[in-house]
NUMI-557774 format. One line per field, with one value per residue: residue number from 1; x, y, z of N, C-alpha, C, O in turn. Coordinates in steps of 0.02 Angstrom, whole numbers, plus 50000, padded with zeros to 5 digits. Atoms other than C-alpha are relative to their C-alpha. Example, Ala and Ser with C-alpha at 12.3 -4.5 7.8 and 13.67 -1.06 7.14 Angstrom:
// NUMI-557774
i	[1/2]
n_px	[50045/49958]
n_py	[49941/49941]
n_pz	[50000/49997]
ca_px	[50615/50684]
ca_py	[49775/49947]
ca_pz	[50390/50357]
c_px	[50045/49961]
c_py	[50060/50055]
c_pz	[50000/50037]
o_px	[50097/49986]
o_py	[50059/50110]
o_pz	[50033/50045]
//
This chain:
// NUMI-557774
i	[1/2/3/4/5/6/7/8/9/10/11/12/13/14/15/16/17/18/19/20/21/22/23/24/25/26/27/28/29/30/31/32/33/34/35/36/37/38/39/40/41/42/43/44/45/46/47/48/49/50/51/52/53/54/55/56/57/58/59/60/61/62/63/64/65/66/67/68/69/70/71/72/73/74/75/76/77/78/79/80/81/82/83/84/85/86/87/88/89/90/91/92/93/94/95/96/97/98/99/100/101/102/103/104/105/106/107/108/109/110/111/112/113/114/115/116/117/118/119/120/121/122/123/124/125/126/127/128/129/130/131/132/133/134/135/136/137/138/139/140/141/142/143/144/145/146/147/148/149/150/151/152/153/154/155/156/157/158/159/160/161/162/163/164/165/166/167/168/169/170/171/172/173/174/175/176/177/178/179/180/181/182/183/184/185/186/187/188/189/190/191/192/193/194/195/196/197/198/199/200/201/202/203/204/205/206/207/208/209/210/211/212/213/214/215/216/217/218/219/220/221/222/223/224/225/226/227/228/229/230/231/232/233/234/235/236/237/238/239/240/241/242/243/244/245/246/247/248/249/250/251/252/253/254/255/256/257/258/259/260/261/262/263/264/265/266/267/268/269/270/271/272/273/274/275/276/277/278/279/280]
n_px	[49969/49982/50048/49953/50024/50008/49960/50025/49949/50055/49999/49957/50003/50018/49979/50048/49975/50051/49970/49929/50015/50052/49978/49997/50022/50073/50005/49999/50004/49922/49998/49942/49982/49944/49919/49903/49986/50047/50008/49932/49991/49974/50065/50049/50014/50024/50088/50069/50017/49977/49918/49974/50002/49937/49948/50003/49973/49902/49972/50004/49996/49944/49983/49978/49939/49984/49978/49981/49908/49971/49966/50004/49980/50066/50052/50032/50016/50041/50044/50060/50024/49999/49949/49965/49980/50032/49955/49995/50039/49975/50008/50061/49997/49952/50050/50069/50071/50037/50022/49989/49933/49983/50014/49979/49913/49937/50014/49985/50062/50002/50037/50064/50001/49924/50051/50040/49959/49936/50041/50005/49978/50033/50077/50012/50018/50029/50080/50045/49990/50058/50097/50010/50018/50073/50031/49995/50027/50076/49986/49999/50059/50056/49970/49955/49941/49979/50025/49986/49921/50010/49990/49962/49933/50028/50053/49951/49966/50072/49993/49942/50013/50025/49981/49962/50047/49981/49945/49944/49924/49941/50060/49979/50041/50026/50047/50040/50025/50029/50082/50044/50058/50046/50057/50029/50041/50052/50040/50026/50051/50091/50022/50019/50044/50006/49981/49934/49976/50035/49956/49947/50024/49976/49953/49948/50003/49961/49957/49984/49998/49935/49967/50014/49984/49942/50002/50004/49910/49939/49971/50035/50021/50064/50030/49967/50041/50058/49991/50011/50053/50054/49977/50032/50050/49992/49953/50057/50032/49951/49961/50059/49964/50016/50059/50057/49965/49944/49932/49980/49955/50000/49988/49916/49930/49990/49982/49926/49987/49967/49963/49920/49999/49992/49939/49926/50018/49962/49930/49963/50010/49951/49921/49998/49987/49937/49939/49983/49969/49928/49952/49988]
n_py	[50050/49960/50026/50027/49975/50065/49977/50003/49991/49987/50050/50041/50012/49940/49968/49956/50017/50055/50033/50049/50083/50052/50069/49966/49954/50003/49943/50048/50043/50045/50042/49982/49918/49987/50051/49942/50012/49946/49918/49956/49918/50032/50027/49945/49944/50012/50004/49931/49982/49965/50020/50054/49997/49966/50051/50030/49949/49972/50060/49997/49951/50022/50057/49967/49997/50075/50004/49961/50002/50061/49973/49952/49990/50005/49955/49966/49918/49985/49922/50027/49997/50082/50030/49950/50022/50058/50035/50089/50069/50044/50001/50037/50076/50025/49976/50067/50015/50079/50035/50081/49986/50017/50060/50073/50023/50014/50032/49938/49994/49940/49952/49982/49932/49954/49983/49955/49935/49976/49941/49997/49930/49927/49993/50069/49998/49932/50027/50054/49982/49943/50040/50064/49954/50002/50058/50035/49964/50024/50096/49986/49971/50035/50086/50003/50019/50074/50005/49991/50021/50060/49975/49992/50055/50075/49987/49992/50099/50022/49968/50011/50079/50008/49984/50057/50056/49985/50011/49954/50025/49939/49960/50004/49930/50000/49979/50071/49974/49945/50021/50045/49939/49983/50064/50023/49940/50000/50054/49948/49978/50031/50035/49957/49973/49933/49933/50002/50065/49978/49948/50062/50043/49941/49987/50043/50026/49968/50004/50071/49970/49975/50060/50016/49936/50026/50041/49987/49984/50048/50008/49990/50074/50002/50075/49993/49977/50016/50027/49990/49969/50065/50025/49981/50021/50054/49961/49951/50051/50046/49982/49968/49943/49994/49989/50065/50023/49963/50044/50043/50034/50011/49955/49983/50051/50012/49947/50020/50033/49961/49977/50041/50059/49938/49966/50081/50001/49951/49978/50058/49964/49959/50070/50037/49961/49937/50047/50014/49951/49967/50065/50045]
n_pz	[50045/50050/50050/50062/50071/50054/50065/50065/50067/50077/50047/50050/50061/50021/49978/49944/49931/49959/49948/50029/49980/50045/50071/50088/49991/49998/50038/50056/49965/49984/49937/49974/50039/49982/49983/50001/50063/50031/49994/50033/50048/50060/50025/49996/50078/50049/49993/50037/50069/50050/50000/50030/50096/50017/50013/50059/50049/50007/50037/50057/50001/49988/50045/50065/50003/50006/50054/50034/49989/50000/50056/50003/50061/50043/50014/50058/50007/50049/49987/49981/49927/49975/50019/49983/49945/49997/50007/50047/49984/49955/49924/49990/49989/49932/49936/49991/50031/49987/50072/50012/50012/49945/49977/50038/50020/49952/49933/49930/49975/49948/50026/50005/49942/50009/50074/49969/49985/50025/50058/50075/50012/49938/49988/49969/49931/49989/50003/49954/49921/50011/49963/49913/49960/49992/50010/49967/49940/49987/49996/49947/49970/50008/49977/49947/50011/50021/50022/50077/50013/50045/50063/50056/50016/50008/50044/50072/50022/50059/50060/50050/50015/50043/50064/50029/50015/50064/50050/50003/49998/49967/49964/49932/49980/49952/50052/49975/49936/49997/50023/49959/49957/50032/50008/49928/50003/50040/49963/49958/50023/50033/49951/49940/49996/49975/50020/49992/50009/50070/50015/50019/50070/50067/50012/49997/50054/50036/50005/50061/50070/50030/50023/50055/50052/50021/50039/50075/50024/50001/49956/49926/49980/49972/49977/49904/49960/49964/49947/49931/49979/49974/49948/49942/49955/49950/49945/49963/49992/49959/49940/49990/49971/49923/49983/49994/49966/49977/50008/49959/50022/50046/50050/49975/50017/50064/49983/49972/50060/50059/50009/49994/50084/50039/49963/50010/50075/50015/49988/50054/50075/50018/49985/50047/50036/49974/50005/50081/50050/49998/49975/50058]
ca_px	[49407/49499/49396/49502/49509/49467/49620/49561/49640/49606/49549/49694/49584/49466/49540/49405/49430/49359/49406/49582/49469/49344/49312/49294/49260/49088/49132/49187/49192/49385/49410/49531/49573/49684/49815/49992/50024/49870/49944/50132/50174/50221/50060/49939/49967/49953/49769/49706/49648/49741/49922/49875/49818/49982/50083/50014/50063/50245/50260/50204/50283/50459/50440/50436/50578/50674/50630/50686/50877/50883/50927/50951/51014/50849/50750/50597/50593/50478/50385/50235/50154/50124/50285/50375/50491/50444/50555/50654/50564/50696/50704/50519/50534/50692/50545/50417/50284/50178/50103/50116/50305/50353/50256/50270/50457/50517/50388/50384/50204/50251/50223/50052/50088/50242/50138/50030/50163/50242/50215/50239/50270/50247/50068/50023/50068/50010/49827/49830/49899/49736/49592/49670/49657/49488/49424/49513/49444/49266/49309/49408/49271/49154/49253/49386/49571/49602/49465/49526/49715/49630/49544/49676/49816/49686/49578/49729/49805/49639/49645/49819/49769/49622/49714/49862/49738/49684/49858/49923/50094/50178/50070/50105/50004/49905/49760/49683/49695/49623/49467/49423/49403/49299/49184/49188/49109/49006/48941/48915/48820/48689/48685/48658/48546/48454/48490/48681/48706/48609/48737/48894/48817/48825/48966/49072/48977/49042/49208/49181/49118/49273/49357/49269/49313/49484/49488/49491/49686/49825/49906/49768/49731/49554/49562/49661/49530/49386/49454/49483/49319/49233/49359/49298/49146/49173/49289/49151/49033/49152/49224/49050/49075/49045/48864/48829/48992/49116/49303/49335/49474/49471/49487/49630/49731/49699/49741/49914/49932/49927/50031/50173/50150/50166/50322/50422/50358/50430/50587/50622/50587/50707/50857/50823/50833/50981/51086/51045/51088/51249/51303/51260]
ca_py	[50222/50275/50278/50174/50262/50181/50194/50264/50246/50264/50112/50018/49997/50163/50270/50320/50362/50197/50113/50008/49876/49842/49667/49748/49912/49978/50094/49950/49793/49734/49617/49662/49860/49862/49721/49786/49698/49816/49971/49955/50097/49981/49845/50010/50094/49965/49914/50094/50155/50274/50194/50028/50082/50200/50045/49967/50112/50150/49946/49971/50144/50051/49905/50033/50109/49966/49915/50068/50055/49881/49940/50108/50110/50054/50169/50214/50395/50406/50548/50419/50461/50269/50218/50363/50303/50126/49988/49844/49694/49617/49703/49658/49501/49457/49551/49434/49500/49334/49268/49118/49165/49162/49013/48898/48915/48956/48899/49048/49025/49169/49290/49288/49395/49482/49536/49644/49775/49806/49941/49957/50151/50336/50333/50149/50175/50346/50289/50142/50216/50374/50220/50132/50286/50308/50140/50064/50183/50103/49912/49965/50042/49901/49757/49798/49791/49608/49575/49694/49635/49465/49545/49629/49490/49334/49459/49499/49305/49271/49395/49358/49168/49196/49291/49155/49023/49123/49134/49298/49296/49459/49539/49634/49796/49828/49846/49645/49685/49847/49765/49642/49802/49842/49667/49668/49837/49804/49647/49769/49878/49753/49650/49796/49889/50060/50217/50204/50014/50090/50243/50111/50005/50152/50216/50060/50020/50177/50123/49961/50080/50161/49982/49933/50112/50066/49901/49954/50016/49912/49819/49817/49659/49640/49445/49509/49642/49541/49412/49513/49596/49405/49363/49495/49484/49289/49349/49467/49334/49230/49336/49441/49631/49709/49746/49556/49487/49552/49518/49354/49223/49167/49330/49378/49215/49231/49423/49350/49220/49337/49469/49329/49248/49450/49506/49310/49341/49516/49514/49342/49447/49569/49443/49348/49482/49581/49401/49364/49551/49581/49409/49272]
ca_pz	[53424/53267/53096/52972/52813/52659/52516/52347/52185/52010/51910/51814/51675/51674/51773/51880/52071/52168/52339/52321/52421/52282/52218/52041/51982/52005/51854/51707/51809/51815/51938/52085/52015/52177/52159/52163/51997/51923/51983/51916/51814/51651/51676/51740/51575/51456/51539/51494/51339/51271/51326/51261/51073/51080/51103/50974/50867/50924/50883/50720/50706/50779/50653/50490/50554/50565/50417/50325/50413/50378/50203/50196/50007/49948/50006/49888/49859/49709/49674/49684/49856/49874/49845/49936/50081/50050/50110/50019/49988/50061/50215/50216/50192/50324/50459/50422/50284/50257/50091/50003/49969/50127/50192/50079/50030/50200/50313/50412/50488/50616/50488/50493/50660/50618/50454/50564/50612/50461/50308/50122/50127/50241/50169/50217/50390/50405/50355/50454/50622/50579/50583/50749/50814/50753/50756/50896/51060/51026/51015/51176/51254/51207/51248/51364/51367/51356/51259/51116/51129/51043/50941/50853/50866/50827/50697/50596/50586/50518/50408/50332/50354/50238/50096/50109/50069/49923/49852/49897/49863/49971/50094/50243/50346/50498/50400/50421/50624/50594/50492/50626/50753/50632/50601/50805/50801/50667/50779/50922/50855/50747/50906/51042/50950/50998/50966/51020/50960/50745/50764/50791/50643/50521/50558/50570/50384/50333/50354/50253/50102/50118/50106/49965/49865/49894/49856/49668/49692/49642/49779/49909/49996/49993/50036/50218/50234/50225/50328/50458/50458/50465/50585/50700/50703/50737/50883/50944/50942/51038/51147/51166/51246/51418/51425/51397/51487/51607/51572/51656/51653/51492/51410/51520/51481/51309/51319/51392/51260/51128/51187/51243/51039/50990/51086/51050/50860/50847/50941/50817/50668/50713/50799/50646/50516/50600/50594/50401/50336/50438/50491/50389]
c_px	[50010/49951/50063/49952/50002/50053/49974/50053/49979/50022/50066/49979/49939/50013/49960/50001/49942/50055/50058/49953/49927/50010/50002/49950/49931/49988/50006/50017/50060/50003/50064/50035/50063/50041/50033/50023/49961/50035/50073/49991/49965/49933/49924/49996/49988/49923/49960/50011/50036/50082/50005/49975/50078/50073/49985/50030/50081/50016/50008/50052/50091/50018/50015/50037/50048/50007/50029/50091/50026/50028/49994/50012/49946/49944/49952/50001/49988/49961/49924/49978/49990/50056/50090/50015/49988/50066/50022/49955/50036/49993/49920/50006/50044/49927/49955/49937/49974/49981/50032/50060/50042/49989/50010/50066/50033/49965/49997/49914/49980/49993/49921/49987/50037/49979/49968/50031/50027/49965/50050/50048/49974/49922/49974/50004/49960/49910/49975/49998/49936/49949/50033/49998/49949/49950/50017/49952/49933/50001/50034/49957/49971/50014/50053/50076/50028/49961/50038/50070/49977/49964/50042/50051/49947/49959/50056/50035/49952/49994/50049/49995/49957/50046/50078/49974/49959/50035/50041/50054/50047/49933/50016/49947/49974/49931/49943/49976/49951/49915/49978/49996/49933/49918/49988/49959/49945/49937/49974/49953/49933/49979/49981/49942/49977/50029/50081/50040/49972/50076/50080/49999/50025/50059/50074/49995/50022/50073/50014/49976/50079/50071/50008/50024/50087/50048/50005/50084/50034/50034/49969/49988/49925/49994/49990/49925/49944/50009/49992/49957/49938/50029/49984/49952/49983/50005/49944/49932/50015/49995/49939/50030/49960/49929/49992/50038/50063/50056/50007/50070/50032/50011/50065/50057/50009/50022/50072/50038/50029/50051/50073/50026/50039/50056/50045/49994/50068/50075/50042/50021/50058/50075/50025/50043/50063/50054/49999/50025/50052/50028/49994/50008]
c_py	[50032/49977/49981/50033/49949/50039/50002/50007/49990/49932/49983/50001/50078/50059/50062/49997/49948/49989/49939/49934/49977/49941/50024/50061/50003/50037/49935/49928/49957/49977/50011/50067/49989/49963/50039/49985/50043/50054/49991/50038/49965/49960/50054/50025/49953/49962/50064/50015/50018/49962/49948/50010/50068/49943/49971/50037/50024/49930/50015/50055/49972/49977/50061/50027/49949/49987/50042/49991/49935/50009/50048/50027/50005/50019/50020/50067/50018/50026/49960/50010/49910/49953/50046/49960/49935/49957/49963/49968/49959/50013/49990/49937/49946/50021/49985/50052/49928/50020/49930/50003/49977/49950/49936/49992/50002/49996/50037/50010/50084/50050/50026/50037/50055/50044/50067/50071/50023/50022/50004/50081/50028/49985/49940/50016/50067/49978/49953/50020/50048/49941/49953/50063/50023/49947/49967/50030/49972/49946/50006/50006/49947/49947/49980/49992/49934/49968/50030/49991/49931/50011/50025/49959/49945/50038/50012/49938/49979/50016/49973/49941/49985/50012/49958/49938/50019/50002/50059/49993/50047/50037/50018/50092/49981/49961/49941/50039/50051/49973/49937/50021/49999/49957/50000/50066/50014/49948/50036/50030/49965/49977/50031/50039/50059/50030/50009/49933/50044/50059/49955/49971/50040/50016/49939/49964/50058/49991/49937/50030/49997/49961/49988/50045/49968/49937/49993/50025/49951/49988/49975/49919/50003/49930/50008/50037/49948/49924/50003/50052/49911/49974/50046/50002/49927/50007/50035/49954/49934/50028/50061/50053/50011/50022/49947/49956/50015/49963/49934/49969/50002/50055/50033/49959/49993/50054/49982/49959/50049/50052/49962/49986/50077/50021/49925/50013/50064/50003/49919/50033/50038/49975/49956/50025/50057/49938/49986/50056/50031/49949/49962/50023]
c_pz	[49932/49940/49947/49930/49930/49942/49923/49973/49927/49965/49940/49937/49981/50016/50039/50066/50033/50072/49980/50031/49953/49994/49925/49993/49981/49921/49922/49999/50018/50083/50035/49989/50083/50003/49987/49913/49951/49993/49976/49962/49928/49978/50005/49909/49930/50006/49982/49927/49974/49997/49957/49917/49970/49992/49958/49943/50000/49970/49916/49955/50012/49936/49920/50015/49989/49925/49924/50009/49980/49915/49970/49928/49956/50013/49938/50013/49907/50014/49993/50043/50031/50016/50058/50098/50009/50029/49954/49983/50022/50048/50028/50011/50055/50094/50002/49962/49991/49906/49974/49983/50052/50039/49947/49963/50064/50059/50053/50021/50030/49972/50001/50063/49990/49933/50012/50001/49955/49930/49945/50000/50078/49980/50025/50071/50022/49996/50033/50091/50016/50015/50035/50025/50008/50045/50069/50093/50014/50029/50050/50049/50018/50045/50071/49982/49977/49944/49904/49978/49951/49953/49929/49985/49966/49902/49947/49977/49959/49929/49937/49966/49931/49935/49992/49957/49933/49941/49999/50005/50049/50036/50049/50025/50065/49994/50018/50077/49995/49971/50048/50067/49964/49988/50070/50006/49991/50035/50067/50002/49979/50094/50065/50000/50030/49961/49980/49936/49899/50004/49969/49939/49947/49991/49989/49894/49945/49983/49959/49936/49965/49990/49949/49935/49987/49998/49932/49997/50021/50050/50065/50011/50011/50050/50092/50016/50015/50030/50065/50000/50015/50069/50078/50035/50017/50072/50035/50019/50042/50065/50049/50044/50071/50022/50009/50045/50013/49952/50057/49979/49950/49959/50010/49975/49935/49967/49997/49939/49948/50017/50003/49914/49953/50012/49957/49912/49974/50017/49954/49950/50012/50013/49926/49943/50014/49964/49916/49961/50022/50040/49960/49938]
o_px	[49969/49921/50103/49894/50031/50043/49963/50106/49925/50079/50069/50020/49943/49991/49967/50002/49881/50112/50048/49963/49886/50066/50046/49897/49901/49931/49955/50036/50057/49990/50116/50093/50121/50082/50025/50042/49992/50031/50095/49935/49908/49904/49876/49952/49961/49889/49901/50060/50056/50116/50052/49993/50094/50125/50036/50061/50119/50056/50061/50069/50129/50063/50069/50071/50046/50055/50039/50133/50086/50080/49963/49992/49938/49892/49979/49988/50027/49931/49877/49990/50006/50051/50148/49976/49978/50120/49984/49902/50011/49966/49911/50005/50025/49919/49916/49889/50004/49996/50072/50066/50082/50035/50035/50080/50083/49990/50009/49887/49934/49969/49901/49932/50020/50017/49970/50005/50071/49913/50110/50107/49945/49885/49948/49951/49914/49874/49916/49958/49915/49911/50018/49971/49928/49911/49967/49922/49909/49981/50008/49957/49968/49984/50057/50087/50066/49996/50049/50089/50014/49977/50034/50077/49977/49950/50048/50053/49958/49989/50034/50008/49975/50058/50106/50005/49955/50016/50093/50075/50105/49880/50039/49929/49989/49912/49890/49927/49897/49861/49929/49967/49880/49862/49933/49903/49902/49876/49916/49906/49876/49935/49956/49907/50018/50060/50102/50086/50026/50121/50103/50047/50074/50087/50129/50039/50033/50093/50067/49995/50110/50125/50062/50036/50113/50109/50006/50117/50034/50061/49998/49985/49904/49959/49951/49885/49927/49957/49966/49981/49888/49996/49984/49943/49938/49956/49931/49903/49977/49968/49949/50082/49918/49926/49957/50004/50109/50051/50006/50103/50085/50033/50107/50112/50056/50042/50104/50089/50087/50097/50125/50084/50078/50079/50090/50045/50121/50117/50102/50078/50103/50124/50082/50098/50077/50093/50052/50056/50075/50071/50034/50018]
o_py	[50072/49924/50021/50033/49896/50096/49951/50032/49970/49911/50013/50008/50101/50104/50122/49940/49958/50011/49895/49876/49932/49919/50001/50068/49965/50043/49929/49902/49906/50002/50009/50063/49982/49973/50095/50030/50060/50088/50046/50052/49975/49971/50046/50034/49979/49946/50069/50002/49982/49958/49940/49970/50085/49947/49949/50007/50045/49930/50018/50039/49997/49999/50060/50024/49923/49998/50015/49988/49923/49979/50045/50085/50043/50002/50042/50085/50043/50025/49999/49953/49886/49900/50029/49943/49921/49982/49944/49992/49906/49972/49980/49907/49893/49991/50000/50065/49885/50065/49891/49949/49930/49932/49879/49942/49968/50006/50022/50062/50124/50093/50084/50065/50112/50090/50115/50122/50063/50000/49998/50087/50005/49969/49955/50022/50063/49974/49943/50006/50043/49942/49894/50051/50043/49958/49943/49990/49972/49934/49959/49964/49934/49919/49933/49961/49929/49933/50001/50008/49921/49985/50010/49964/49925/50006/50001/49930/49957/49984/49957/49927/49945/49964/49964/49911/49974/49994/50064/49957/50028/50055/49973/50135/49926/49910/49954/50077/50038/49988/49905/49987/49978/49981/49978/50051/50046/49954/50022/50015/49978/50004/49996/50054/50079/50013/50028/49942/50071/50044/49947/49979/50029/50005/49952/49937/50050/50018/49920/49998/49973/49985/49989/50021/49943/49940/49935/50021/49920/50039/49949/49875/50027/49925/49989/50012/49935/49891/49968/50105/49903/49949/50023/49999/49919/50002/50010/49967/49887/50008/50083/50040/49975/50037/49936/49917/50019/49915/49949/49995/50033/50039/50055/49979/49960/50042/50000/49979/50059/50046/49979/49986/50075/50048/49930/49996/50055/50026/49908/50029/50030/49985/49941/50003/50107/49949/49984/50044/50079/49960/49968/49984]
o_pz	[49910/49941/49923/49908/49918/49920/49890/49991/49906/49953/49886/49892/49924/49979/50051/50088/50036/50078/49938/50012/49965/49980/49889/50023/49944/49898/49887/49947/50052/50138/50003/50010/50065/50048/49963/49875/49902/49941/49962/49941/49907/49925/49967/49866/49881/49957/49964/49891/49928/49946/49918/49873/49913/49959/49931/49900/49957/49923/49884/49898/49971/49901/49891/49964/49932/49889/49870/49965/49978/49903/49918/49918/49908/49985/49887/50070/49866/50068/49989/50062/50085/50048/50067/50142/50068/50015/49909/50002/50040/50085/50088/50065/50080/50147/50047/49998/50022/49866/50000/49955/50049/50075/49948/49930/50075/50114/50111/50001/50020/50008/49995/50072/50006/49918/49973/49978/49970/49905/49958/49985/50127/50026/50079/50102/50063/50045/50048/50135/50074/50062/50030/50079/50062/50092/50097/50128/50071/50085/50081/50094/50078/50091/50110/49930/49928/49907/49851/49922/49903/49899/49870/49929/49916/49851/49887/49918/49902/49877/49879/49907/49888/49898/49938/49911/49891/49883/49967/50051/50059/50011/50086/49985/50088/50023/50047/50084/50021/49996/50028/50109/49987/49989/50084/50027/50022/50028/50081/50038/49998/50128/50109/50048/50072/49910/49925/49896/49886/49966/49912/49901/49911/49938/49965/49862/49885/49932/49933/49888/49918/49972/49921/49880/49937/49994/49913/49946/50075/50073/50113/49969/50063/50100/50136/50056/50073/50033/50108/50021/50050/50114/50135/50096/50059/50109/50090/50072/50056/50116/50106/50074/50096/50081/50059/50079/49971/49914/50117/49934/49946/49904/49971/49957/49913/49910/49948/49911/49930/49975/49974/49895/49905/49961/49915/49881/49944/49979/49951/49929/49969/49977/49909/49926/49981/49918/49885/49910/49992/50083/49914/49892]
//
């Protein structure tokens, strides 16, 4: 009698070789690793690590293009480094920065997502795309794919939400998202403890020094950052990471949520902003 072989294939979300007939991997516990919907090319790659914090980065990395062609005349090119390559403030503003400018004269809520992706200058994004590349691989790690997709969509709304409610008037960066990796990190660490969980701690409170330092230059949003450093570790406290509870349901559909709210947000921003500066 023949011996049926068992089909391996590498985890969807860690990419370690397991049996396609797992219920979930033995390696970081995703439920189902062989459905067919797992293994497309397009949903395979944005469940692993490195693909899905690279898409976050070509978005971001898209959107400041973008907003550089959207008015190519007004380019900054001041010998300021801060200021160097900067967009408009209009073409900011048609692509959804947020602040009390934008919401409360034109009601544009959806900024407070569309906010996320979009940069001031080359150094602005340049510094923020360097700590998701740092910062984000852990809060990955910790939490899981779906898990840290709501983190950074829910931790940066927060963010922006707080420093609207302050009174900021023009505000737009990664930067919020990026600090409520950071508060989920920081909640990681106190709350895991040990050797590993004290290392996390430090280093994640090193990166809120280096908040606070530059917090003292003109322009910075502190309100966003420390929004979305409370809003993460809320969120982390919520959404608690994979030592204490697998990914289930709920983190998936809320995973889904946000990226649907992120994609309908962005491709508005730019439909929107294409029709007001070369149609209407």
């Amino acid at each position: 009698m023949p011996v049926k072989q068992r089909k391996s294939i590498l985890c969807p979300n860690c990419s370690k070789l397991i049996s396609a007939d797992e219920r979930s991997c033995p390696h970081c516990g995703v439920s189902r690793p062989g459905a067919r919907w797992k293994n497309i090319p397009i949903t395979r790659g944005l469940l692993q690590s490195n693909q899905l914090i690279k898409t976050i980065m070509y978005a971001n990395v898209g959107m400041y293009l973008l907003s550089l062609l959207m008015n190519p005349t007004r380019i900054g090119l001041s010998a300021n480094p801060f200021m160097f390559l900067s967009p408009s403030n209009g073409a900011l503003l048609l692509l959804g920065s947020t602040g009390t400018i934008p919401i409360d004269q034109g009601h544009r809520w959806w900024t407070l997502v569309s906010a996320n992706y979009l940069h001031g200058g080359i150094l602005h994004i340049v510094f923020n795309m360097i700590a998701l590349y740092q910062i984000g691989p852990l809060a990955l790690r910790e939490y899981g794919a779906n898990r840290f997709i709501s983190l950074y969509t829910l931790g940066g709304i927060f963010g922006f939400l707080v420093s609207y409610v302050a009174g900021v008037r023009f505000t737009l960066g990664a930067s919020a998202a990026l600090c409520s990796l950071i508060g989920a990190n920081l909640y990681y660490g106190k709350t895991r403890g040990g050797t590993y969980g004290q290392a996390i701690y430090k280093q994640m409170s090193g990166w809120l020094l280096g908040l606070f330092l530059l917090g003292f230059l003109p322009g910075i949003n502190n309100w966003g950052h420390g929004g979305g450093i409370v809003g993460g570790i809320i969120l982390g406290y919520m959404l608690s990471y994979r030592e204490r509870v697998r990914e289930n349901l709920f983190h998936k559909s809320l995973a889904v949520v946000c990226v649907a709210l992120t994609v309908a947000v962005l491709a508005w921003a730019i439909l929107s902003s294409f029709y007001y500066r070369f149609v209407g």
